[in-house]
N, C-alpha and C positions, 0 to 999 in steps of 0.2 A: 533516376537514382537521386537521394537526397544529399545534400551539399555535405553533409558529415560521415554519409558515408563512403561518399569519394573521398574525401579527406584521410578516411582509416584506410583504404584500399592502399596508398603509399608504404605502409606500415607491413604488407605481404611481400614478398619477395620468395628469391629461389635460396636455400640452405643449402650445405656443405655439398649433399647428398643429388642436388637437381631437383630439388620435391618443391613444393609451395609452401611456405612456413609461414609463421608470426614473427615480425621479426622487431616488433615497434618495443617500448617499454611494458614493464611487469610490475605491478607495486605487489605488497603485504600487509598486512596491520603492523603497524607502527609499537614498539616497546613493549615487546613481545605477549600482549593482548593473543590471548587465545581463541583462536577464529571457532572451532567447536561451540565454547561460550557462547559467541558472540552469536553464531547462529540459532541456537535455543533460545538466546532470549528474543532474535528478533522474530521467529515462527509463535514464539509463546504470544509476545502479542499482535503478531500478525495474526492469528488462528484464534486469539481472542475476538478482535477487531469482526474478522468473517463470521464467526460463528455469533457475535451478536446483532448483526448484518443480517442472515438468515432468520434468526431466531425473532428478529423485530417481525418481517414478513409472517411466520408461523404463527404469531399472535392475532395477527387477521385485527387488526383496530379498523373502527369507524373510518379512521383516513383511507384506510388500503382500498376500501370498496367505490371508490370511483372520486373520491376528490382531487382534481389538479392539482392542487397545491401542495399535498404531501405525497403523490405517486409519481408524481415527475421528480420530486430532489431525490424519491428513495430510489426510482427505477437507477438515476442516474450514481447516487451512491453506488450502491450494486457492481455498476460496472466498473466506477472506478477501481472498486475491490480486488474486482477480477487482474485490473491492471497492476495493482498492488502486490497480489498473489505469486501473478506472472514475475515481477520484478526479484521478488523473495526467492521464488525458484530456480531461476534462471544465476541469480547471485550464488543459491546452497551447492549450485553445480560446479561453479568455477574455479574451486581446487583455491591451493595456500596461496600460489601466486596467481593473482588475478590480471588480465592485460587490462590495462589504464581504461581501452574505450568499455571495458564490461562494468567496472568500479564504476564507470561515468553514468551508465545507463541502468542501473542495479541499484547500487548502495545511493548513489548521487542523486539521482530522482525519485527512488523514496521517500526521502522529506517532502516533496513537493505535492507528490502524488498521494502522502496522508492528509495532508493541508486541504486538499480538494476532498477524497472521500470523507472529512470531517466535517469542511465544513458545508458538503451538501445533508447530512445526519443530522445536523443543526435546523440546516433548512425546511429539512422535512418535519425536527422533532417540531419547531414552534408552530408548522403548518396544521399539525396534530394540534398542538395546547390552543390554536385560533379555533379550529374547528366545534371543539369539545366548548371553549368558550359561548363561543356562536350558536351552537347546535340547542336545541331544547331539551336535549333527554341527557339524562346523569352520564357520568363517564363511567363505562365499564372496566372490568380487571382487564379486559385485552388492550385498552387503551394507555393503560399504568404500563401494562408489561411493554409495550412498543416505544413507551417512553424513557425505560429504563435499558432494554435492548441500545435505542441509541444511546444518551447516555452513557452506556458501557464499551459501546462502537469507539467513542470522541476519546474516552481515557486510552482506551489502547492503539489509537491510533499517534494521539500525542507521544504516547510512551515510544511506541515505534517508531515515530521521527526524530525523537531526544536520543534514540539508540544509534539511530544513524549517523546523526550529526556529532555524536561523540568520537565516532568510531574517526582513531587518526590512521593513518598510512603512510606508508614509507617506498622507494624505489628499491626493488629485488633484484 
């Protein structure tokens, strides 16, 4: 079991009742920040971010078809995403009061975890612009559009770690 989550294990105990509860700390959004809000705008560019995530791949560029250098940042984009997603989810679940270790592992590692799927988007877009450089033959519209997909990836992922990072809390 990992060191942190021994850690939260302290934080269960038995309730009034004999049952197994939570019984550690609950925070809220801080100065009555409306959590509904909060969660729209963080799905709007969470759901941006995915959808031009996907929508890069759909364009099918020259990189996609077998070059290293832009199919390893994008594969691994990708997953990040996935992790990103999970995050977003997992957060939209946990009601007005959140316990402290879900905030930590939700809202709290979302900035970190946009930071990575941006700037692997980065990696793969300039792997795309070497290629296209390098390559002999003109750059096609599928290569524009894979360009612009990330591009659009990096805005809304930044946007989603500005949201996060704004977001204050308070103890419930």
């Amino acid at each position: 079991m990992r060191k942190k989550a021994r850690e939260r294990l302290k934080d269960f105990g038995l309730d009034d009742n004999g049952k197994m509860a939570y019984l550690g700390d609950h925070v809220r959004l801080a100065g009555g920040q409306d959590r509904r809000r909060l969660v729209v705008t963080l799905w709007a560019a969470c759901g941006a971010a995915a959808l031009a995530v996907l929508g890069a791949s759909l364009a099918n560029p020259a990189g996609l078809s077998g070059c290293p250098y832009v199919v390893l940042p994008y594969i691994a984009q990708f997953v990040s995403m996935v992790a990103v997603l999970w995050g977003m989810g997992r957060f939209s679940v946990a009601g007005e009061r959140v316990r402290v270790y879900v905030r930590d592992e939700t809202v709290g590692a979302l900035p970190r975890r946009c930071v990575v799927a941006a700037a692997l988007g980065l990696v793969a877009a300039v792997g795309e612009v070497v290629l296209l450089a390098t390559g002999g033959s003109a750059p096609a519209a599928a290569d524009f559009a894979f360009l612009a997909c990330e591009a659009v990836s990096v805005v809304a992922l930044v946007t989603l770690r500005r949201a996060c990072l704004d977001t204050a809390w308070e103890p419930a």
